[in-house]
Structure formats: C-alpha cells, structure tokens
C-alpha positions as CSV (number, residue, x, y, z in Angstrom):
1,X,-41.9,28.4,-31.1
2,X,-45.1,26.5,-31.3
3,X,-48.7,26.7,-29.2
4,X,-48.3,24.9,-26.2
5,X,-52.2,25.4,-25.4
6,X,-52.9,23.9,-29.1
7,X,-51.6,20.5,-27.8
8,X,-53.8,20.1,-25.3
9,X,-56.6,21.3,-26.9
10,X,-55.8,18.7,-29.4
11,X,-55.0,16.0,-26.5
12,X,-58.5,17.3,-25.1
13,X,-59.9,16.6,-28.9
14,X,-58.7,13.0,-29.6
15,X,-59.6,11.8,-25.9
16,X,-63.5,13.1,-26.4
17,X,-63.2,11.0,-29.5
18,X,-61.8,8.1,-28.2
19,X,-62.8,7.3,-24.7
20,X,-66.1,6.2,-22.7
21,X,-67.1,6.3,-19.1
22,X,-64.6,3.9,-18.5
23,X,-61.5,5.6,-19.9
24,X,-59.5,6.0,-23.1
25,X,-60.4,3.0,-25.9
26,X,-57.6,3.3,-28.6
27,X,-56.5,-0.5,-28.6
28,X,-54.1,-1.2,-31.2
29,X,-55.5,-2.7,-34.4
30,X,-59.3,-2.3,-33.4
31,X,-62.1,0.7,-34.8
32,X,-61.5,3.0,-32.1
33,X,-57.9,3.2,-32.9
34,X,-58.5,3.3,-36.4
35,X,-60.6,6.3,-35.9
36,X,-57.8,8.4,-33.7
37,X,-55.2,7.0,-37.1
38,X,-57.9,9.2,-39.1
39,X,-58.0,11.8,-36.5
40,X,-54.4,12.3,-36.6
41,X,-54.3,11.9,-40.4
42,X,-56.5,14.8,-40.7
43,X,-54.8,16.9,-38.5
44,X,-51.6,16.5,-40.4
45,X,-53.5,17.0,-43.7
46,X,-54.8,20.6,-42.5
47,X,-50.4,21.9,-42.4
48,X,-50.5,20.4,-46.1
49,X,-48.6,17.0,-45.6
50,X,-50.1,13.7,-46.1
51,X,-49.3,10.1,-43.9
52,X,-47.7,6.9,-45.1
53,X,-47.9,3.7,-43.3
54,X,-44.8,1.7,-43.6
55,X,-45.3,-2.5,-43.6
56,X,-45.4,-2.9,-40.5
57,X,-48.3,-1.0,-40.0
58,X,-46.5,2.8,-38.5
59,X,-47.8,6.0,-39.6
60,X,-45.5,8.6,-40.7
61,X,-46.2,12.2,-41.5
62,X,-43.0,14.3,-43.2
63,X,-41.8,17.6,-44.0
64,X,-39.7,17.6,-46.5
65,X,-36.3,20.0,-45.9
66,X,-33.8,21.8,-48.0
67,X,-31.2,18.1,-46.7
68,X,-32.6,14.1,-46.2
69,X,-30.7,14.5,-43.0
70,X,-33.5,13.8,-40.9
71,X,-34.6,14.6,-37.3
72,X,-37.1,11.9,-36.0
73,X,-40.4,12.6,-33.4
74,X,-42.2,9.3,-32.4
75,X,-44.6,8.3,-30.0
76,X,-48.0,6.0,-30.4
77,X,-51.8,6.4,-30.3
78,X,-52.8,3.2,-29.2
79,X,-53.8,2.6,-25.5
80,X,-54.2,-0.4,-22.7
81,X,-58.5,-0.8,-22.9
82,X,-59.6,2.2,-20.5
83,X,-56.6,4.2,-20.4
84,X,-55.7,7.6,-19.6
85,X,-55.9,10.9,-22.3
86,X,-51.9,11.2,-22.2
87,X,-50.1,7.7,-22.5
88,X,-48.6,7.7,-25.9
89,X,-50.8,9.7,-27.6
90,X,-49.2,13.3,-26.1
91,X,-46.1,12.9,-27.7
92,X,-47.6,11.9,-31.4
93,X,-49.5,15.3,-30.7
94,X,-46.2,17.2,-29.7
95,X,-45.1,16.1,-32.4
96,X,-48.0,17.3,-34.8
97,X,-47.4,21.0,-33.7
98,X,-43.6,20.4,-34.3
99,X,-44.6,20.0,-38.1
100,X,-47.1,23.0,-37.6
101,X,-44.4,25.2,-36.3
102,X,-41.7,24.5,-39.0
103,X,-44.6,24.7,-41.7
104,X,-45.6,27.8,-40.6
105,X,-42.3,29.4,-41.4
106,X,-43.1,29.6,-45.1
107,X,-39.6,28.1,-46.2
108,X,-38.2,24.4,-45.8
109,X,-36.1,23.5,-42.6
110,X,-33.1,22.7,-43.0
111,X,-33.1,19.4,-42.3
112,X,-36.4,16.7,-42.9
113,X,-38.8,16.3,-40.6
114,X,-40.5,13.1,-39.8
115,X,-43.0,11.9,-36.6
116,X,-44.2,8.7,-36.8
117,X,-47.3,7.1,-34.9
118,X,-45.7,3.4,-33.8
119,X,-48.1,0.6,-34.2
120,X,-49.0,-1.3,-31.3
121,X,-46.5,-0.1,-28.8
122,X,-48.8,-1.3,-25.8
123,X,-49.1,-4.6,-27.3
124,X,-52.7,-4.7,-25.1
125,X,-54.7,-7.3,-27.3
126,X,-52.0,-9.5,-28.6
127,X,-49.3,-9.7,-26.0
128,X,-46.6,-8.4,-27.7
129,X,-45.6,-4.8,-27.1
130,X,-43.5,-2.4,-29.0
131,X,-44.8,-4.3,-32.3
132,X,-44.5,-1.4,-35.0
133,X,-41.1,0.0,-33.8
134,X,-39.4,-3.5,-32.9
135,X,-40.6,-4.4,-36.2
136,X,-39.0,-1.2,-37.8
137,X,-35.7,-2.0,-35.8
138,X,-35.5,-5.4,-37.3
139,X,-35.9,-7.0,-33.6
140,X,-39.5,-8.6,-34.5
141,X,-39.1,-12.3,-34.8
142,X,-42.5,-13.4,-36.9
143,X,-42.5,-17.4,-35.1
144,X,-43.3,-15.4,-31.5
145,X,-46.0,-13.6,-33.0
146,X,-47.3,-15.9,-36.1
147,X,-49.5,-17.8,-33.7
148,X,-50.9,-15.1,-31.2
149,X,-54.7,-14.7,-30.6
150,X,-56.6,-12.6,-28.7
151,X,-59.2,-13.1,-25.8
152,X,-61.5,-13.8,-28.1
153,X,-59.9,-16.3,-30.6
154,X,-59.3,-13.1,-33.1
155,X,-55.7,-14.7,-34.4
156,X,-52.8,-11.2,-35.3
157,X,-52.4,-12.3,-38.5
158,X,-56.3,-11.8,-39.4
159,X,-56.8,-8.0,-37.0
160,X,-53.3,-6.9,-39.3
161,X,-55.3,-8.1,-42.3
162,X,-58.1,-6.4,-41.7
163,X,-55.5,-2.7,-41.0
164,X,-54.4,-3.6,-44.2
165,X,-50.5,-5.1,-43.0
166,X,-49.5,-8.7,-44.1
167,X,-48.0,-9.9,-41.4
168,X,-44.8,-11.9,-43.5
169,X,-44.2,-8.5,-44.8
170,X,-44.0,-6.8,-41.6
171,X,-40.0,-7.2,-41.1
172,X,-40.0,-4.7,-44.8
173,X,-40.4,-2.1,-42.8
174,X,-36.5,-2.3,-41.2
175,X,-35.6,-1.7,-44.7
176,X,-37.5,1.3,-44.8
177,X,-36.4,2.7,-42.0
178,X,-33.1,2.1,-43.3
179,X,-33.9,4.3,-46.0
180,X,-34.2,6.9,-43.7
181,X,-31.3,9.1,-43.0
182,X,-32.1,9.6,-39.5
183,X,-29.4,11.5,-37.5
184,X,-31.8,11.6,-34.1
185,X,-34.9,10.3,-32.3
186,X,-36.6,12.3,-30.0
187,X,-40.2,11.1,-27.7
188,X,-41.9,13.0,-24.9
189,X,-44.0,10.8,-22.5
190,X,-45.6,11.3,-19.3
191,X,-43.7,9.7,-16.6
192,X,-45.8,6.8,-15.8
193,X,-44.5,6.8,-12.6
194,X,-44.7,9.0,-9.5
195,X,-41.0,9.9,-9.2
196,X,-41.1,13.6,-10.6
197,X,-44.0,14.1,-8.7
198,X,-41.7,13.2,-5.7
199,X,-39.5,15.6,-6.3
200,X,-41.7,18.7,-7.1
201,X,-40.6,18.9,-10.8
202,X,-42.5,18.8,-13.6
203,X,-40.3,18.1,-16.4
204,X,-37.1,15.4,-16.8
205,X,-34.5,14.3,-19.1
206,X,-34.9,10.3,-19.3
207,X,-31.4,9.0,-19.5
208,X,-32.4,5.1,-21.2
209,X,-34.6,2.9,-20.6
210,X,-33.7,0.0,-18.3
211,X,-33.3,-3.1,-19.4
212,X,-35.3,-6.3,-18.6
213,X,-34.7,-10.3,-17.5
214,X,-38.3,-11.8,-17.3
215,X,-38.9,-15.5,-15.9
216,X,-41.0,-17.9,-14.8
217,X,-39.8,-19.9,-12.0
218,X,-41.8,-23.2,-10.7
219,X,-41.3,-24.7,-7.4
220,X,-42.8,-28.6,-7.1
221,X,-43.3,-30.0,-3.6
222,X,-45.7,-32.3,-2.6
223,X,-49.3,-32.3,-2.4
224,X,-50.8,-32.8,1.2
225,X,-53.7,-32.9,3.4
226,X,-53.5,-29.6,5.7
227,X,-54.7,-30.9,8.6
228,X,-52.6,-34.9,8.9
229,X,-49.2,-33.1,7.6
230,X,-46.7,-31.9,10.3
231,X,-44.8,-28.8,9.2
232,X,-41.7,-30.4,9.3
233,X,-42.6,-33.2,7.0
234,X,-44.2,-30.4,4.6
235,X,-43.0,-29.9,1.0
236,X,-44.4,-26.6,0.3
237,X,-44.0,-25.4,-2.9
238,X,-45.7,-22.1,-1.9
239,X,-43.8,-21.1,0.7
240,X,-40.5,-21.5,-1.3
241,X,-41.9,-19.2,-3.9
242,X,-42.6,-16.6,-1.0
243,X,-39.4,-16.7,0.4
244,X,-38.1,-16.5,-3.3
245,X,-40.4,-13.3,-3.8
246,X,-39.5,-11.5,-0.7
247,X,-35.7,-12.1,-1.5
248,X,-36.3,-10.6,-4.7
249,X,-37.6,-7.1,-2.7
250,X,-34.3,-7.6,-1.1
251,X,-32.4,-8.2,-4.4
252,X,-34.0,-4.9,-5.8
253,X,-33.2,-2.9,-2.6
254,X,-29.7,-3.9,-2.1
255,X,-28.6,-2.9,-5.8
256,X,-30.3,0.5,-5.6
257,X,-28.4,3.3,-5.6
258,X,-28.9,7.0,-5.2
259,X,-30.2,7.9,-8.6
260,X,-30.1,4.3,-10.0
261,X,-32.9,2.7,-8.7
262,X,-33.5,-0.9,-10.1
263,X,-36.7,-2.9,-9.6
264,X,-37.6,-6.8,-9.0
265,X,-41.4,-7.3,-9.3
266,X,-43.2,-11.0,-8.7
267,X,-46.6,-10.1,-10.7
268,X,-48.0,-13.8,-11.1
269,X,-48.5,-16.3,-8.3
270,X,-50.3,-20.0,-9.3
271,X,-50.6,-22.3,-6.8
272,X,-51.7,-25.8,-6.8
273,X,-53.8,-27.6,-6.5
274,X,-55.1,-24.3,-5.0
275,X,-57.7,-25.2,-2.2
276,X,-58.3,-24.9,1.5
277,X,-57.3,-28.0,2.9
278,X,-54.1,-28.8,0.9
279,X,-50.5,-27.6,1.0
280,X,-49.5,-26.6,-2.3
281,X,-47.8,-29.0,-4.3
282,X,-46.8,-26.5,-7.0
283,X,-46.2,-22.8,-7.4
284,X,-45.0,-21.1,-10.5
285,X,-44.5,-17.2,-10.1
286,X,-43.2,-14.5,-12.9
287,X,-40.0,-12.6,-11.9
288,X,-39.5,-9.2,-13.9
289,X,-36.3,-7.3,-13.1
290,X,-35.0,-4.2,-14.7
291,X,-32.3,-1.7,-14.2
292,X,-30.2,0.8,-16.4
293,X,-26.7,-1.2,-16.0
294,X,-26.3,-4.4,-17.3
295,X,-24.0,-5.7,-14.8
296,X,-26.5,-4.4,-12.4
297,X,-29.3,-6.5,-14.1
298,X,-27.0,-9.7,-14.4
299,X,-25.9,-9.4,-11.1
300,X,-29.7,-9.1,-9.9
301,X,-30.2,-12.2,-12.0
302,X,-27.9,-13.8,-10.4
303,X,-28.6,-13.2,-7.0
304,X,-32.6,-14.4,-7.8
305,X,-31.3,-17.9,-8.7
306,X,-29.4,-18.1,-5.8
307,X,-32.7,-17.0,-3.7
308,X,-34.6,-19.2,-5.7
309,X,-32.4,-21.9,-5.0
310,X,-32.1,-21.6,-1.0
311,X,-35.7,-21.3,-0.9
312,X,-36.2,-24.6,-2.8
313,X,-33.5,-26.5,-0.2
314,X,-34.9,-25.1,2.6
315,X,-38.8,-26.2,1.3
316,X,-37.6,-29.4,0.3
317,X,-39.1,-28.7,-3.1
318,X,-37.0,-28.5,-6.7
319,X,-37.3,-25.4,-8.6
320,X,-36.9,-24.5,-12.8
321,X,-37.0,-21.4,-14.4
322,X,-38.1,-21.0,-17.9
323,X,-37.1,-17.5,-19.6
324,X,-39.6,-15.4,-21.4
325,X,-38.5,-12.3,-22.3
326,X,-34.9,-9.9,-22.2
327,X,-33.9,-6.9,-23.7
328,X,-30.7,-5.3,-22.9
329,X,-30.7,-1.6,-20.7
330,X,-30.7,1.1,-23.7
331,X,-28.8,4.2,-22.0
332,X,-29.5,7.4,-24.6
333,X,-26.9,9.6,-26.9
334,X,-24.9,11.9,-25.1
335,X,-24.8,15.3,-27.1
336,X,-28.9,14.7,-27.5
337,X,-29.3,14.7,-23.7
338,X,-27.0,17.5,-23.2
339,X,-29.7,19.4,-25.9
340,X,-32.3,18.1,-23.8
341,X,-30.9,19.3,-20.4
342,X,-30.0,22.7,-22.1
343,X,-34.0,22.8,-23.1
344,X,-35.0,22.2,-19.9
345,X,-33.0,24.7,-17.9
346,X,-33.4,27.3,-20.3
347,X,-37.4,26.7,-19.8
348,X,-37.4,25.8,-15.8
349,X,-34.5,26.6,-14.9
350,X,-32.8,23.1,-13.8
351,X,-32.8,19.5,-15.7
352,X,-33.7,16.6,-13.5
353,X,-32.6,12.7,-14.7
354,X,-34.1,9.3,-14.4
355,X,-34.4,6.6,-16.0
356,X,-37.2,5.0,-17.5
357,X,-38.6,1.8,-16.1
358,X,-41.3,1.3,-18.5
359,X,-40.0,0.0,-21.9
360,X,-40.5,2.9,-25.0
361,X,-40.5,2.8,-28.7
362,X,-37.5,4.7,-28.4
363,X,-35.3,1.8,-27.2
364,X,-36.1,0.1,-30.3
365,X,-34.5,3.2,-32.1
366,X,-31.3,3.6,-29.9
367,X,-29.1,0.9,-31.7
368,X,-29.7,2.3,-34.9
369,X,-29.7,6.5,-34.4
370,X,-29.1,8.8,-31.5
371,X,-32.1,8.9,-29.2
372,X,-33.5,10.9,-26.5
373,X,-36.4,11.2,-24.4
374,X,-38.1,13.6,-22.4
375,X,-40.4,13.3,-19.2
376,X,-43.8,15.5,-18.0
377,X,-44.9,14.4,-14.5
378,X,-47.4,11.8,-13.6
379,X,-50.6,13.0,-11.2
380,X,-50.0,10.7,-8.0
381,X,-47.9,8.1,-10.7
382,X,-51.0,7.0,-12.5
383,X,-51.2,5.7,-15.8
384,X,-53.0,3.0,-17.7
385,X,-56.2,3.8,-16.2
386,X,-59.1,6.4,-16.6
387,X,-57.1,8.1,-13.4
388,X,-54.2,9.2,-15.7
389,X,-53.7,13.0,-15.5
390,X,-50.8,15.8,-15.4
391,X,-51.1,18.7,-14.4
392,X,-52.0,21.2,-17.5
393,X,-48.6,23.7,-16.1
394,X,-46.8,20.7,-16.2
395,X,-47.7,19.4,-19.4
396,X,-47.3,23.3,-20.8
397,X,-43.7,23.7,-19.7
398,X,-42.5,20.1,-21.0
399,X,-43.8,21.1,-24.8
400,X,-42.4,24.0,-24.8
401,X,-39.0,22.2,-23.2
402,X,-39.4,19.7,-26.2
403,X,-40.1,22.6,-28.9
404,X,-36.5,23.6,-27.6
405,X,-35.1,20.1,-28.1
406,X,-36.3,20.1,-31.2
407,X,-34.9,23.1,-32.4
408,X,-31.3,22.7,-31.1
409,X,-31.4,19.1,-32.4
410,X,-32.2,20.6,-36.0
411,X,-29.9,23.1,-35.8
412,X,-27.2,20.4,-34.5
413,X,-28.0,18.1,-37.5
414,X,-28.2,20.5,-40.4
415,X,-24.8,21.1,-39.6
416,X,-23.8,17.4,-40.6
C-alpha cells in the first residue's frame, strides 16, 4: 500500500537540506526553495517520471493511466522563514510515494495520476498567499500583485523572473488546469492547530476550509495631553478600538457552536500619536474573522460593525473600515469525505471532523473539482516555527489513512 516510514525518512531528508539552526528556510521564490524544487524533482525522476511547471510557476509530476480521468494530490514546499519540517512540504512527499506505490505495480492505473507542488502557498515574502493555486483557479487578479515588493525592495515580477515565470502569463495556467480532466483533489496537512491534539486523535477528516472577512477599522478621536484632560472630556480613539476588540472575542464566542467553532482575531493595533503623555488620537486595528457557514461569517460581520459602531459613540470618536481581503467558506465534496472517513476508520478505527481555519491550496480547487482533505495532529498546536512537530505514530497512521483515500478515490473515478 505504500512505505509509511519512507515518507518520513524523506520528510527527515528535505528538512536536513533545507533548514538552519533557526528552522526550516524554503521561502517561496528564493535558492533554498529552489533547491527542495530540485530535491523533489529528483526524487520523482528516480520512479521514472519527470516534472512540468505550469505558468504560474506549480510543479507537477504525472503518471500517466490506462483513462485522462485524473485523480489530483497537492500540497506545497515552500515555508514561512524558520519554519517547521512538516507544513506543506508532508503532503507533496505523501504524495511522492503515492506515485511510487502505483509505479511499482508494473502496469498503468486506471486512472492518471498527478501531484503538484503549489507555488507560493505561504505567500511569506510577497504578501500574497496561495499564489500558484489561486492562479491555477483563475482567482489571481495581476493589479493586486503587479506592484508587490519585498522587505528588501526585491519587486514579484523580478524574484518570478529570475524562477523563470512571467508574471502577465501567470493567469495561463487556469487554462492548463482546465486541460486537466480532474475528477478529485485530495491534500494531507498537519493540523496547524492544537484541536486533535485536544481530543487524543491523531488523524481527521477536514470538512472545508472556513471562509474569511478581513478589515481594517480606524477610530479618530482627539489628540490630548494626559495629564490637563478629564476622562470625560476625553476622545480616545484607543479605547474605542479596545472595546471594539473585546466585543469581537464576544462576537466569536456567541456564534460558536459544538463542532462549529468560528474565530474573530484583532492581530494589528496602531496607535497615535503613540507616546506617554498623550491620549490617542487615532487607532487603526485589523479584524480577521472566519467560519465554515457563510451566514455565520455575515452575521459575525455584522455584529463587528455594530461593536465597532457603539464603541465609537460611546468614545466620542468616528470610525471607517476599509476591506482587505474575503474569500467565501469552501465546505468539501461529499462522496470524497465519506472515502476519507471510510479510510480513517478502517486504519483507527473512528473518523474525527473539523474544519480548517487556516486557508489551503485546496480551497482554490473546490469550485472547480471535488476536494478533500485530510488532517495529522499538531505537537502542542505549533506550526510556523522551528517548534513544529507530530508525533512520528501520528504521522505513520495518517499516510497510511491517505494511501487509503487514495485508493478508493481511484477506484471511485475509474469507474466514470
């Protein structure tokens, strides 16, 4: 069925080849990440298949079967700047011995298999995640990206030069996609998150990824001295966005549900004009919120601008929210998840759910073919750092739960 223990040799492999003191190093688009590209190329060379990169930059390894009807295995190999041996890079891997174990059969499967190494899912040097697959998905607009530039004045358009993609030809690649007859798309990621750790599992079927509604929201007040200023008489822009923020906790914990947990997280706080003896005249904070149901999320969006809006009356302040970012909640195929609980209670015996709160490559996919994904636990919830870690059981019995899901999703679409 495939060598569990080969994967994480291999995992063991590439992270000795890619990381420092400091952690994993395989930022997208840079010479580290280039070398893991080679890495992987050469590992896919040794079961006799080569690697095509599509437009936009994606890596794609195939094994040709007796039908085009195609099964998909995706994932990435790039990392945040000292990351952890796992994140991304274990279900490209997976899906390496996926094309070892079919290869090794000596006759073609019955349907084609592809796994393809996403460009840039982290989005860690440029800003803008999920680059390769949103670019395959058609989703990319080039006028948010055109003018992007790294911390060091390194513009996208020159770092895709130098990989070889032209950035006004990266949108070609939806049409290659297209080409593909791709009946399902599966991914297996670590958690990220320290919710199967929680429940003593090691394994989970991801039921969609949830969807996000990302703002900025400014509060302007009035500039004081701290010490002549009443409280009364104050028009603190801060302290609206704190009440805002901790309504937003509130927000998050009064549309959770058993099993449908939604988040509401204030990551960016700027205050002005930001020193000791002033009350803040202005404070702009980021709002991300994210859950699986879109009423849910609309309803959470909702209730922030109300929040947002008490706060400024009772701060005598005015507040404006500018929007940054939104992509709607991406709940996964049916008939794939049932293969993927089947998998996992054939292998452990029970087939835990959640959703995913970090966004995937496979959302991109999930308007365009039927997706699934599948979960290994996260040591104490860690990831993008050095920290990152699952247990090596853990990690053993979600391959071989995968190496099931791939084989009833074959034998599913070879039928038609």
């Amino acid at each position: 069925m495939g060598d569990a223990s080969r994967v994480i040799r291999d995992l063991r492999e590439l992270a000795a080849r890619t990381s420092n003191e400091r952690g994993a190093q395989r930022v997208c688009w840079g010479p580290i990440w280039r070398d893991a590209r080679a890495w992987f190329e050469a590992k896919v060379r040794e079961i006799g298949l080569d690697v095509w990169r599509d437009s936009a930059g994606n890596a794609w390894a195939t094994l040709k079967g007796t039908s085009d009807r195609t099964v998909i295995i995706g994932s990435h190999l790039d990392c945040v700047p000292s990351g952890g041996w796992l994140d991304g890079c274990f279900g490209v891997v997976t899906g390496i011995e996926v094309l070892r174990h079919y290869a090794s059969r000596g006759e073609a499967p019955p349907v084609t298999i592809k796994v393809v190494d996403w460009a840039d899912e982290e989005g860690a040097r440029f800003g803008r995640s999920l680059f390769g697959s949103s670019a395959a998905a058609g989703t990319l607009r080039l006028d948010d990206v055109r003018s992007l530039k790294d911390r060091n004045g390194v513009a996208l358009v020159d770092a895709l030069r130098e990989n070889g993609v032209d950035l006004e030809k990266v949108l070609d690649a939806r049409q290659e996609l297209a080409r593909i007859d791709a009946r399902a798309y599966l991914e297996v990621h670590i958690e990220q998150g320290p919710v199967l750790e929680s429940w003593k599992k090691s394994t989970g079927v991801v039921i969609g990824t949830f969807g996000v509604e990302r703002h900025m929201i400014r509060f302007t007040g009035q500039a004081a001295h701290s010490g002549s200023t009443p409280i009364e008489m104050r028009r603190d822009a801060f302290l609206a966005a704190a009440q805002t923020a901790l309504a937003c906790r509130d927000i998050a914990r009064k549309h959770s549900k058993p099993g449908a947990g939604v988040v509401c997280t204030v990551g960016v706080v700027n205050v002005e004009p930001k020193f000791v003896t002033a009350v803040p005249g202005g404070c702009e904070i980021s709002l991300d919120q994210r859950a699986l149901d879109p009423a849910v999320l609309a309803a959470m969006h909702e209730d922030a601008h109300a929040a947002a809006a008490q706060a400024a009356k009772d701060n005598d302040v005015t507040v404006e929210w500018t929007h940054l970012w939104r992509i709607e909640p991406r709940p996964f195929d049916p008939t794939l998840l049932g293969f993927c609980a089947e998998a996992l209670q054939e292998e452990m015996g029970e087939a835990p759910r959640l959703p995913s709160g970090p966004l995937h490559d496979a959302a991109e996919m999930v308007p365009h073919m039927p997706v699934v994904m599948m979960f290994s636990s996260s040591a104490r919830g860690l990831s993008h750092c050095k920290e990152e870690d699952t247990p090596e059981p853990h990690l053993v019995t979600t391959i071989n739960a995968f190496l099931r899901l791939v084989d009833k999703t074959v034998a599913h679409v070879a039928k038609g």
